[in-house]
PyMOL CGO cylinders between C-alpha atoms (Angstrom):
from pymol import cmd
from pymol.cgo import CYLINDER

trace = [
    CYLINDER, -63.22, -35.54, -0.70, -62.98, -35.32, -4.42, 0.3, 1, 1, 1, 1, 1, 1,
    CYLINDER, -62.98, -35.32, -4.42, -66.38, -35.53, -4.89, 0.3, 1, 1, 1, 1, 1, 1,
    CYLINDER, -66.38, -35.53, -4.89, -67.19, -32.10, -3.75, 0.3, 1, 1, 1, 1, 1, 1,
    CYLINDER, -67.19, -32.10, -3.75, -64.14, -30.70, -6.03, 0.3, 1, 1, 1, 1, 1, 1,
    CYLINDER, -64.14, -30.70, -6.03, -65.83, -31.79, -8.56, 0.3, 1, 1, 1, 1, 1, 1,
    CYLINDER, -65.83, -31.79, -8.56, -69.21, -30.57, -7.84, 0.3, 1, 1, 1, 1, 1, 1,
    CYLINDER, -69.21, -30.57, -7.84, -67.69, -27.56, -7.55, 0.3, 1, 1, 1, 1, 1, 1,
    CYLINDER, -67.69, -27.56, -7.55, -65.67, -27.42, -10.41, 0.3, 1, 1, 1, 1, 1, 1,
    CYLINDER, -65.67, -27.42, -10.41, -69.52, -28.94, -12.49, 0.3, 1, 1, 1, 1, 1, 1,
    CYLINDER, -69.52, -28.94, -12.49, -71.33, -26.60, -10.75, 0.3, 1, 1, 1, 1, 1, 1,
    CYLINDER, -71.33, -26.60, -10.75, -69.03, -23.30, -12.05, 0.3, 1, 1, 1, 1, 1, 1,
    CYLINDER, -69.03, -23.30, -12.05, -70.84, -21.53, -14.84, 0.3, 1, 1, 1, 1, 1, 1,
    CYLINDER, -70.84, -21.53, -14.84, -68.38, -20.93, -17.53, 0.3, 1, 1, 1, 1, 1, 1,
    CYLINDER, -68.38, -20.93, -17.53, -68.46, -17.70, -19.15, 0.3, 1, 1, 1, 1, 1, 1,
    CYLINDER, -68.46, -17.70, -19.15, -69.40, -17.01, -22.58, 0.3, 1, 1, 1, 1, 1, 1,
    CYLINDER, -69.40, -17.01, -22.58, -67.31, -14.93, -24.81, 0.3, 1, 1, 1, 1, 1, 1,
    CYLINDER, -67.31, -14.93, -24.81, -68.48, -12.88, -27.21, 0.3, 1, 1, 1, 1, 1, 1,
    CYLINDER, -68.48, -12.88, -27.21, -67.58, -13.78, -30.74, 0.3, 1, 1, 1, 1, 1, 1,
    CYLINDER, -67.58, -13.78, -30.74, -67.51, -11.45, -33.68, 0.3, 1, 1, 1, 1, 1, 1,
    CYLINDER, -67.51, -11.45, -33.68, -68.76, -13.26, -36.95, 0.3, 1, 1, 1, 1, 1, 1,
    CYLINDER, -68.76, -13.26, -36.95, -68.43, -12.55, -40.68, 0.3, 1, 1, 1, 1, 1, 1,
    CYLINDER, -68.43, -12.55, -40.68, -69.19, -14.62, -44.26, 0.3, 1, 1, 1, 1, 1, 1,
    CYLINDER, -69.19, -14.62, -44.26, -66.87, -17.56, -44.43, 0.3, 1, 1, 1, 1, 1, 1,
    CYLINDER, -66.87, -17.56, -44.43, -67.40, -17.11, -48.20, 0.3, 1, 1, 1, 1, 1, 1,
    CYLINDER, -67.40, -17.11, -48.20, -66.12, -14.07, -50.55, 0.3, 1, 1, 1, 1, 1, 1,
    CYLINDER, -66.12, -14.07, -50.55, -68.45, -11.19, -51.15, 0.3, 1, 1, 1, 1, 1, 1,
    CYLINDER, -68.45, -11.19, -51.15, -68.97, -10.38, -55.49, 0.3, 1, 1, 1, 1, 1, 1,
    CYLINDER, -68.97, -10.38, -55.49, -70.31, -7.25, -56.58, 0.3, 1, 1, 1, 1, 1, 1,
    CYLINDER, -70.31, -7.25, -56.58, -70.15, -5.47, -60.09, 0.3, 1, 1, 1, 1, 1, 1,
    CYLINDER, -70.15, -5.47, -60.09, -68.58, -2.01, -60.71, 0.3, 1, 1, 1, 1, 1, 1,
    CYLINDER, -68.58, -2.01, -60.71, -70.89, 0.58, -59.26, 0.3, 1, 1, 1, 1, 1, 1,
    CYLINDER, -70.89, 0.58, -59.26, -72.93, -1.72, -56.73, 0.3, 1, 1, 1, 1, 1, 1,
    CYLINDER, -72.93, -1.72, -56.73, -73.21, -0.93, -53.13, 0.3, 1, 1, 1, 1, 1, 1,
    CYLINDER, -73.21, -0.93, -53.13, -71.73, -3.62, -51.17, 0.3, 1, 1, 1, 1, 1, 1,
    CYLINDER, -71.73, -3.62, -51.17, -72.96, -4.62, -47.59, 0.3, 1, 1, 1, 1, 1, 1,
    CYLINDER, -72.96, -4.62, -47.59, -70.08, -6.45, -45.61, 0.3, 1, 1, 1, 1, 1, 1,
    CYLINDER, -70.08, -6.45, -45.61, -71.77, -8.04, -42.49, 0.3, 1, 1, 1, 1, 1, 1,
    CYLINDER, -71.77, -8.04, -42.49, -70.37, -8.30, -39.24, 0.3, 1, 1, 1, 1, 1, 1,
    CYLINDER, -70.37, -8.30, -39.24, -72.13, -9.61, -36.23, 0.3, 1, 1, 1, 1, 1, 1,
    CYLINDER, -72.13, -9.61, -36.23, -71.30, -9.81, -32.63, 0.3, 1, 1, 1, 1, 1, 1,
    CYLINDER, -71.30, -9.81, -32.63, -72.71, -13.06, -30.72, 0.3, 1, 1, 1, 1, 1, 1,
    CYLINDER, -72.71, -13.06, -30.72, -73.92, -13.04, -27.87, 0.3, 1, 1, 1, 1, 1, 1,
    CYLINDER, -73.92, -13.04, -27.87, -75.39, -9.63, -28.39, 0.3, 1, 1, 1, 1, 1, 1,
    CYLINDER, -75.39, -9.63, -28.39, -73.00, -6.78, -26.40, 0.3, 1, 1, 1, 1, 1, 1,
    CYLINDER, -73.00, -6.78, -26.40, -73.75, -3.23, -26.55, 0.3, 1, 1, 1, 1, 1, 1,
    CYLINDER, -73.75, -3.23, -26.55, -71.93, -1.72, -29.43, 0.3, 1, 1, 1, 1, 1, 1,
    CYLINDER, -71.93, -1.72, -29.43, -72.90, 2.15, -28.71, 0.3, 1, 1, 1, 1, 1, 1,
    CYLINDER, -72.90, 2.15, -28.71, -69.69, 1.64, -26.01, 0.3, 1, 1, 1, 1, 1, 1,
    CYLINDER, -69.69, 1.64, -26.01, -67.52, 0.11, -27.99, 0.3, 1, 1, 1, 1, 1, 1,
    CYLINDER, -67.52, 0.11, -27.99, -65.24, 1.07, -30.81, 0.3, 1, 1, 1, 1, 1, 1,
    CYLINDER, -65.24, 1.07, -30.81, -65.83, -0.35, -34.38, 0.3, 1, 1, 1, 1, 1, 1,
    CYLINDER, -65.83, -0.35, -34.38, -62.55, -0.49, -36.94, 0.3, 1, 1, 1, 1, 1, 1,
    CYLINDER, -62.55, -0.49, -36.94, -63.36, -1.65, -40.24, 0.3, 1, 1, 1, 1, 1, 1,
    CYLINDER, -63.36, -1.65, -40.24, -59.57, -1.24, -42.17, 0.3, 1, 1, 1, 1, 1, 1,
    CYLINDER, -59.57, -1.24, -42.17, -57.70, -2.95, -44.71, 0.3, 1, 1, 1, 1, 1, 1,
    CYLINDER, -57.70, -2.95, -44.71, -54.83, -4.98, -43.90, 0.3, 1, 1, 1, 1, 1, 1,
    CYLINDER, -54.83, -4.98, -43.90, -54.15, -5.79, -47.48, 0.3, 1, 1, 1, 1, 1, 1,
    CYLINDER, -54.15, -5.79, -47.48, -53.34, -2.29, -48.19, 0.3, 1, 1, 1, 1, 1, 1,
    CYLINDER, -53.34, -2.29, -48.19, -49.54, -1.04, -48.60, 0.3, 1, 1, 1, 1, 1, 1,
    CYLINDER, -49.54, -1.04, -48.60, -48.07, 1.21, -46.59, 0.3, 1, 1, 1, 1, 1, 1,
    CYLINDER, -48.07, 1.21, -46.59, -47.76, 4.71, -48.05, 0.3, 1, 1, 1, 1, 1, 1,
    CYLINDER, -47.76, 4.71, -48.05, -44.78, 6.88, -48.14, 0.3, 1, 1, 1, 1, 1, 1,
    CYLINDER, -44.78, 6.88, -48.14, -46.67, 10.18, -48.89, 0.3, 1, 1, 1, 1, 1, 1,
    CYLINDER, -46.67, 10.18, -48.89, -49.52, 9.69, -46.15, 0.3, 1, 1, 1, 1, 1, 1,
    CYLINDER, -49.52, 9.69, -46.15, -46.82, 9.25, -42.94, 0.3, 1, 1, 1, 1, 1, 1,
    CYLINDER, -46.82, 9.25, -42.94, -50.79, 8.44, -40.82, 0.3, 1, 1, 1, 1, 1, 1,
    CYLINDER, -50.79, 8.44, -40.82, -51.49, 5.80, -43.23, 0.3, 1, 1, 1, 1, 1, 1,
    CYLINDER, -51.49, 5.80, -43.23, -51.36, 3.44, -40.81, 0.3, 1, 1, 1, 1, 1, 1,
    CYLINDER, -51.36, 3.44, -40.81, -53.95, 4.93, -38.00, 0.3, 1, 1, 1, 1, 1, 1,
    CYLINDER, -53.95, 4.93, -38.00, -56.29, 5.37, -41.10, 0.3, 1, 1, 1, 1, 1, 1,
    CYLINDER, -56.29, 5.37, -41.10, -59.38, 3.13, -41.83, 0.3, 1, 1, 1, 1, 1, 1,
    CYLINDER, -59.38, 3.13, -41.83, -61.77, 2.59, -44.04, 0.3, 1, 1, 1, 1, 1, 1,
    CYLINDER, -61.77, 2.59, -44.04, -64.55, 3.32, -41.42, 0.3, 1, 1, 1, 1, 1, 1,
    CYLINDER, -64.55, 3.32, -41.42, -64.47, 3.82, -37.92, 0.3, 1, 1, 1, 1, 1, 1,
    CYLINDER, -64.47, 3.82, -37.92, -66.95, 4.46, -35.45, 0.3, 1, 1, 1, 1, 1, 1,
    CYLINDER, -66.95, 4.46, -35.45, -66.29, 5.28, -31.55, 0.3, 1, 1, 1, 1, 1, 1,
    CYLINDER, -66.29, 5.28, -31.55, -68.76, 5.13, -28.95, 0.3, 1, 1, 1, 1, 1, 1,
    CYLINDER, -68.76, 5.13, -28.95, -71.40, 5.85, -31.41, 0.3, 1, 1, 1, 1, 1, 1,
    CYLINDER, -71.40, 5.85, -31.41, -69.43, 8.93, -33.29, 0.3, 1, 1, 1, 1, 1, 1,
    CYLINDER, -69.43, 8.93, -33.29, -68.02, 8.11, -36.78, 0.3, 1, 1, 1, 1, 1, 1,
    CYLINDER, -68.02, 8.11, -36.78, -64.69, 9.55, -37.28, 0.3, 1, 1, 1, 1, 1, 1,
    CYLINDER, -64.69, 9.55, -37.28, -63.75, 10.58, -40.75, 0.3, 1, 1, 1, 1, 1, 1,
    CYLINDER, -63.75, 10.58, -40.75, -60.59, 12.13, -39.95, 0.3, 1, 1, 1, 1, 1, 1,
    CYLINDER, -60.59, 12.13, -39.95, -59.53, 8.75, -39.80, 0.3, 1, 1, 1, 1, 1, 1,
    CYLINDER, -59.53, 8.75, -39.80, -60.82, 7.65, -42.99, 0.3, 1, 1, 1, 1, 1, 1,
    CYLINDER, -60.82, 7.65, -42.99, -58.67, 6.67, -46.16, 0.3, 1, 1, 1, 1, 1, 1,
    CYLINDER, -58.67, 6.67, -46.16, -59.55, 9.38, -48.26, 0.3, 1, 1, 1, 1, 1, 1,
    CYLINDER, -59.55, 9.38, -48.26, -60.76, 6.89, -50.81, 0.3, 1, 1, 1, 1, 1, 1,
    CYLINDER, -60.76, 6.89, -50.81, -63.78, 6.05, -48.32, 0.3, 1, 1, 1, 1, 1, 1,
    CYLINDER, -63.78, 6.05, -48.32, -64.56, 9.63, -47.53, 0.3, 1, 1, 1, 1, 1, 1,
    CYLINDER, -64.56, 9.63, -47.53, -68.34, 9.81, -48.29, 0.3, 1, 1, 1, 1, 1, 1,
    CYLINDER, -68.34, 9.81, -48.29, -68.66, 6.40, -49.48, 0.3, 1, 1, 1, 1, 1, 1,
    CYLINDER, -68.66, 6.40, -49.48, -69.18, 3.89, -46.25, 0.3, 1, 1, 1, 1, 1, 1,
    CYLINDER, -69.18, 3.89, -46.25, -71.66, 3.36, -43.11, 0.3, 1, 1, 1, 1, 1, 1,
    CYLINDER, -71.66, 3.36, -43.11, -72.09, 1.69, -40.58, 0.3, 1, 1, 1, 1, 1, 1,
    CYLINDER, -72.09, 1.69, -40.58, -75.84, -0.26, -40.31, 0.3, 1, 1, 1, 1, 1, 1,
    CYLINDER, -75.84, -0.26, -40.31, -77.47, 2.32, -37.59, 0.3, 1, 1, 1, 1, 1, 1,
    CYLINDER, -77.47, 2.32, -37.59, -80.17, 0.23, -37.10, 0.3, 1, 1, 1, 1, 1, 1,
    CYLINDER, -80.17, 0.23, -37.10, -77.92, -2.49, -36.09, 0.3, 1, 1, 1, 1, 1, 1,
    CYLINDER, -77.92, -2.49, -36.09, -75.84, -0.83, -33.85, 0.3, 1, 1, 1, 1, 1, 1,
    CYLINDER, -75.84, -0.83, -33.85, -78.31, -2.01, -30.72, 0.3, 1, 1, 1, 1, 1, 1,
    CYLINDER, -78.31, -2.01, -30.72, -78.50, -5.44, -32.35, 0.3, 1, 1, 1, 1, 1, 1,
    CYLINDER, -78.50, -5.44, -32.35, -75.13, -6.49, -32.39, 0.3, 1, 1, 1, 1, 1, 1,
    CYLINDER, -75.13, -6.49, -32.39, -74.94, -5.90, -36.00, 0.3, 1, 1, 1, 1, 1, 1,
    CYLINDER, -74.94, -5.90, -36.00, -71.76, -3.32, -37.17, 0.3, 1, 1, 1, 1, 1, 1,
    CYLINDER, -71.76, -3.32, -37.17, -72.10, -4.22, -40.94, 0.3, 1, 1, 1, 1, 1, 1,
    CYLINDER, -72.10, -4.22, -40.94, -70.77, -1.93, -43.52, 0.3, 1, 1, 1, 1, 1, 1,
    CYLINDER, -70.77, -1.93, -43.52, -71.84, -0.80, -46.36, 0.3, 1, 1, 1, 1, 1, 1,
    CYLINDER, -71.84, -0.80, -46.36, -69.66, 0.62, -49.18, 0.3, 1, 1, 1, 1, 1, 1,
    CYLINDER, -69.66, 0.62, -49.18, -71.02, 2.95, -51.78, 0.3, 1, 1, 1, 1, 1, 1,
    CYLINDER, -71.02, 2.95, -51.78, -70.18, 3.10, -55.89, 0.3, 1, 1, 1, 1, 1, 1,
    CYLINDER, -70.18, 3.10, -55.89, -67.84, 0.34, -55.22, 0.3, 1, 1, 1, 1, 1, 1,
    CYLINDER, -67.84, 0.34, -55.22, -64.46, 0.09, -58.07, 0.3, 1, 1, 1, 1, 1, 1,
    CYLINDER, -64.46, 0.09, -58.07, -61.97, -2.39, -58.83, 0.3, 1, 1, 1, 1, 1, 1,
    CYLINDER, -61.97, -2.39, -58.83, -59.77, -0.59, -55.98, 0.3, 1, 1, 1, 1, 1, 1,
    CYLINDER, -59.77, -0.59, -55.98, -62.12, -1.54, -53.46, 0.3, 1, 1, 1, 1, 1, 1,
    CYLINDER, -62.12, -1.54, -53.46, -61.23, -5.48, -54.09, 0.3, 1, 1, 1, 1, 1, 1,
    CYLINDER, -61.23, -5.48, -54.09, -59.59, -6.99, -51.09, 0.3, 1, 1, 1, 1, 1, 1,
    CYLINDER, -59.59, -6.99, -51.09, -59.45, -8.54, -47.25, 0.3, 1, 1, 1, 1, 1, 1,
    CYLINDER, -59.45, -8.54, -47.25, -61.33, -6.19, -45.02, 0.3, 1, 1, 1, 1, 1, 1,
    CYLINDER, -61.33, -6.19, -45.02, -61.43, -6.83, -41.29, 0.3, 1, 1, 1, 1, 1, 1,
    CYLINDER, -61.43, -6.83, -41.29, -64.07, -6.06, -38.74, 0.3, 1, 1, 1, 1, 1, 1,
    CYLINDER, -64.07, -6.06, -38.74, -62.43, -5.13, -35.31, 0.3, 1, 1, 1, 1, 1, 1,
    CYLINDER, -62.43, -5.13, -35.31, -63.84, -4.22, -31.67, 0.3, 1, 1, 1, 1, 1, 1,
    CYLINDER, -63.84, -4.22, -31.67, -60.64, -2.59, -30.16, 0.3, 1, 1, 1, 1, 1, 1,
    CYLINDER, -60.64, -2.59, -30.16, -62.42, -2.80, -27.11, 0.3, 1, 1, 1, 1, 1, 1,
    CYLINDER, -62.42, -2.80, -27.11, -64.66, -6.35, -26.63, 0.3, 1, 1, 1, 1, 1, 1,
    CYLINDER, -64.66, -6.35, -26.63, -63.41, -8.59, -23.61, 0.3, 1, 1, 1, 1, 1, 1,
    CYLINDER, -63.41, -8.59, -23.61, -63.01, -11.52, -25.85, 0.3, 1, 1, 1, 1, 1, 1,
    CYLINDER, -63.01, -11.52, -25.85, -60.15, -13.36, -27.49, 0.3, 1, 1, 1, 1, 1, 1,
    CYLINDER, -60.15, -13.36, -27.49, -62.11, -13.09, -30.79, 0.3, 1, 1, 1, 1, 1, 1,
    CYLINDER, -62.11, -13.09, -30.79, -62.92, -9.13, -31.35, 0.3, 1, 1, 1, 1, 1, 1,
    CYLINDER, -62.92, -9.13, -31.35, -62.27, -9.65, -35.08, 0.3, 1, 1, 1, 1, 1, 1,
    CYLINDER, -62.27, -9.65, -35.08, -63.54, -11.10, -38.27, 0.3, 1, 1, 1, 1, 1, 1,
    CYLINDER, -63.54, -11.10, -38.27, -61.79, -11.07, -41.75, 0.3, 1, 1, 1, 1, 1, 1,
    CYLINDER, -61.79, -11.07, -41.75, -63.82, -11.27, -45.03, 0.3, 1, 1, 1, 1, 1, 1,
    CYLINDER, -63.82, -11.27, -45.03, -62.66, -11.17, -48.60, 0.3, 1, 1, 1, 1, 1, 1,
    CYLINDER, -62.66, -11.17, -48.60, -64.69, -8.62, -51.33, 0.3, 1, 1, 1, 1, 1, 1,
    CYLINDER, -64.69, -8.62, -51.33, -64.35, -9.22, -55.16, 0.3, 1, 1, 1, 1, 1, 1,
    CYLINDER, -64.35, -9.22, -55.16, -65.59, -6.74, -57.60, 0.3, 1, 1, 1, 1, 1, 1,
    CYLINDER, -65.59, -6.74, -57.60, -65.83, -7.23, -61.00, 0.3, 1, 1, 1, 1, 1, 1,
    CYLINDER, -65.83, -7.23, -61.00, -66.32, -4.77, -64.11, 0.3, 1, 1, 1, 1, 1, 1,
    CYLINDER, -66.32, -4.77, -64.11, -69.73, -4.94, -65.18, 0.3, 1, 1, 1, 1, 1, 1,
    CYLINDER, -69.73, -4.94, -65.18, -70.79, -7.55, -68.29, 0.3, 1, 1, 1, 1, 1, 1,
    CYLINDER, -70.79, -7.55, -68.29, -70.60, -5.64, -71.31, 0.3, 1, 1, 1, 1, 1, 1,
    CYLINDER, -70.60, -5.64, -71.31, -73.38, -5.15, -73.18, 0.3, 1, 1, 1, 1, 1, 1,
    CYLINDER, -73.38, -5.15, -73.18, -74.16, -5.83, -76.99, 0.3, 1, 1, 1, 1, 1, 1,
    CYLINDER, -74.16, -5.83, -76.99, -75.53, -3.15, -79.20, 0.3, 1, 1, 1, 1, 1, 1,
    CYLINDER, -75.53, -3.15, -79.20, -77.38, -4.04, -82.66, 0.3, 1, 1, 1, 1, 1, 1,
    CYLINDER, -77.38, -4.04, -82.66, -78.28, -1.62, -85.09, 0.3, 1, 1, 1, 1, 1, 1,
    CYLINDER, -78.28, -1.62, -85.09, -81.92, -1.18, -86.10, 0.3, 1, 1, 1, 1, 1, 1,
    CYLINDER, -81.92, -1.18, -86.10, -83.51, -3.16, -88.64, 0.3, 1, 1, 1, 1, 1, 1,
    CYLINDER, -83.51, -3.16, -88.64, -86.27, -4.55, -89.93, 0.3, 1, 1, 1, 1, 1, 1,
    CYLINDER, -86.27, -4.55, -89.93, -88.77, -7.14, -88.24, 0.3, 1, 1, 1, 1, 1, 1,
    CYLINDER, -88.77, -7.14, -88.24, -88.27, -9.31, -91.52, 0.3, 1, 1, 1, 1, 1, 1,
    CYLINDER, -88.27, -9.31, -91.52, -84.32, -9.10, -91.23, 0.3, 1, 1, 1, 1, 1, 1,
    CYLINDER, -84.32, -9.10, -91.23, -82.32, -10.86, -88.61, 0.3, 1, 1, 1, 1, 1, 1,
    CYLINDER, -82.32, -10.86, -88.61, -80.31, -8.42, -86.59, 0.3, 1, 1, 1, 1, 1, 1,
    CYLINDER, -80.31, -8.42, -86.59, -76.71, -7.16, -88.17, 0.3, 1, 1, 1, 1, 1, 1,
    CYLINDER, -76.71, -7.16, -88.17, -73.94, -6.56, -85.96, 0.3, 1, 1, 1, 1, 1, 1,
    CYLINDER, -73.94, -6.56, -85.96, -71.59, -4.30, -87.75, 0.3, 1, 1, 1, 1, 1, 1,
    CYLINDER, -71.59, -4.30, -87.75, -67.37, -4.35, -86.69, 0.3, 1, 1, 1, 1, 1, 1,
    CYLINDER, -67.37, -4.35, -86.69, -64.73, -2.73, -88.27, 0.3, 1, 1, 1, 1, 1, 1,
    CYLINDER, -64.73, -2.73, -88.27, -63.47, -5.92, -89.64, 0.3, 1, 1, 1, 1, 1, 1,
    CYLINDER, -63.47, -5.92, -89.64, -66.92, -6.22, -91.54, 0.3, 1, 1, 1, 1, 1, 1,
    CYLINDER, -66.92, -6.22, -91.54, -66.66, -2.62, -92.66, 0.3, 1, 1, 1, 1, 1, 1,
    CYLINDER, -66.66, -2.62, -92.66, -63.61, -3.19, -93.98, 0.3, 1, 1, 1, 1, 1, 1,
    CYLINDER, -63.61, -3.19, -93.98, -64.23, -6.53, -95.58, 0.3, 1, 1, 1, 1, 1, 1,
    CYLINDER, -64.23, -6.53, -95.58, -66.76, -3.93, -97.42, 0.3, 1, 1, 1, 1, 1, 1,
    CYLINDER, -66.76, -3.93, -97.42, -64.78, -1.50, -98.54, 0.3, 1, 1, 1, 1, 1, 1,
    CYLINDER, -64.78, -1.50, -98.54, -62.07, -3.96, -100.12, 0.3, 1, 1, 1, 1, 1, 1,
    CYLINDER, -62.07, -3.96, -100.12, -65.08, -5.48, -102.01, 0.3, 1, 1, 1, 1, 1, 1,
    CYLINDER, -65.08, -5.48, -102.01, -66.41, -2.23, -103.53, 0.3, 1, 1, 1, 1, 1, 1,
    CYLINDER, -66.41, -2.23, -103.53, -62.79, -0.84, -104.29, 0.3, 1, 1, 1, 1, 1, 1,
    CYLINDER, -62.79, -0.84, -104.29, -62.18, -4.07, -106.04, 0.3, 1, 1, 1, 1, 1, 1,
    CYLINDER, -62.18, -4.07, -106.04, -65.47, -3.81, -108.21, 0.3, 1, 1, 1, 1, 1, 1,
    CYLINDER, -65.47, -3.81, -108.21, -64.52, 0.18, -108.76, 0.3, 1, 1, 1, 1, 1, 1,
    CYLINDER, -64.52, 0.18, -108.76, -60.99, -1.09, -110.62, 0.3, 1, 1, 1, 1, 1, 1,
    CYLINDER, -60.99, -1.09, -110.62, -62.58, -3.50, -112.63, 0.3, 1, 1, 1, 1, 1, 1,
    CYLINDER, -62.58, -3.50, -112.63, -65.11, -1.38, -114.11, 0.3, 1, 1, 1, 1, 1, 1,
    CYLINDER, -65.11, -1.38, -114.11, -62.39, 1.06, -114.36, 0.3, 1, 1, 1, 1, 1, 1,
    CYLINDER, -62.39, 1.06, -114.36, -60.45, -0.62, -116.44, 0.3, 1, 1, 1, 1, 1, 1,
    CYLINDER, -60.45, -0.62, -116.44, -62.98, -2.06, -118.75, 0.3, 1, 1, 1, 1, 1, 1,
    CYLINDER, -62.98, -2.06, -118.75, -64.20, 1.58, -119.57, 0.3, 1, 1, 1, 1, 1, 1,
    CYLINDER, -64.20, 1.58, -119.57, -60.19, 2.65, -120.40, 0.3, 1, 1, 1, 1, 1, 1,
    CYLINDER, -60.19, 2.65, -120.40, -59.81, -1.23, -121.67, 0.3, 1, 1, 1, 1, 1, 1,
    CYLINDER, -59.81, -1.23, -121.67, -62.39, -0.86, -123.99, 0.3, 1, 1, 1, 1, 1, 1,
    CYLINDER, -62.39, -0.86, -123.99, -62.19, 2.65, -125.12, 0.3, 1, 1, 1, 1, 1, 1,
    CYLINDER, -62.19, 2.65, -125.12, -58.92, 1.74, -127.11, 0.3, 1, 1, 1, 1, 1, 1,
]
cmd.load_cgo(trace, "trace")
């Protein structure tokens, strides 16, 4: 008798969720970069039905924007973007992977990305019959390296780099040598 039960209960496929994926690891990028922040769905479901939230739960609520919270930084809804329900600060600046979209793929990419753009985003199917429709990932952005300038010179002198400490270093030198000769002259006129 409990044989069959449990060739039944062997026998029962189980059914595979879909899963949505992103970078265990923080995303860098420098001041100006476009950023791509990947988000996968596995096994492959098609996302041309589905609606895509990509939003910021690291962000404060606003006082002076009472829809603040039904805004996002990118959107997308049965294969229709919807920019009225942007953050304005992603208005004309994110997209969603088109090519993708059939591939289980919903990155996004960010474009011109600045220091405000730091944070947790999260990558959310409203809609997938799963327990996991959503994937957090963390972006850092960094001012760019500066970069030093040398003044011209010769190809038989090494390279000066000129500050205003070395300027001034100059000046006290030459005013110096200006009073001494100064004096001398009256000094020695006498």
């Amino acid at each position: 008798m409990l044989l069959p039960c449990l060739a039944l209960v062997v026998g029962t496929p189980v059914q595979a969720y879909p899963r949505v994926i992103g970078p265990s690891q923080p995303i860098e990028a420098f001041v100006g970069d476009d950023v791509l922040l990947q988000c996968l769905v596995e096994p492959p479901v098609d996302e041309e039905e589905l609606t895509v939230e990509w939003w910021r739960p690291d962000l404060p609520f606003d006082p002076w924007d009472p829809l603040r919270k039904d805004k996002y930084v990118h959107r997308n809804n049965n294969g229709l973007d919807e920019d009225d329900m942007k953050i304005a600060l992603y208005l004309g600046r994110t997209e969603l992977d088109r090519g993708g979209l059939k591939n289980s793929n919903v990155s996004l990419k960010i474009m011109r990305v600045e220091i405000f753009d730091s944070g947790i985003y999260a990558c959310f199917f409203e809609n997938l019959r799963s327990p996991w429709r959503g994937a957090d990932m963390m972006l850092i952005v960094e001012p760019k390296p500066a970069e030093t300038t040398m003044m011209p010179t010769s190809s038989k002198c090494p390279p000066v780099f000129y500050n205003e400490k070395t300027l001034r270093g100059r000046r006290g030198l030459v005013a110096a040598w200006v009073i001494a000769i100064l004096m001398i002259l009256v000094g020695g006129g006498h």
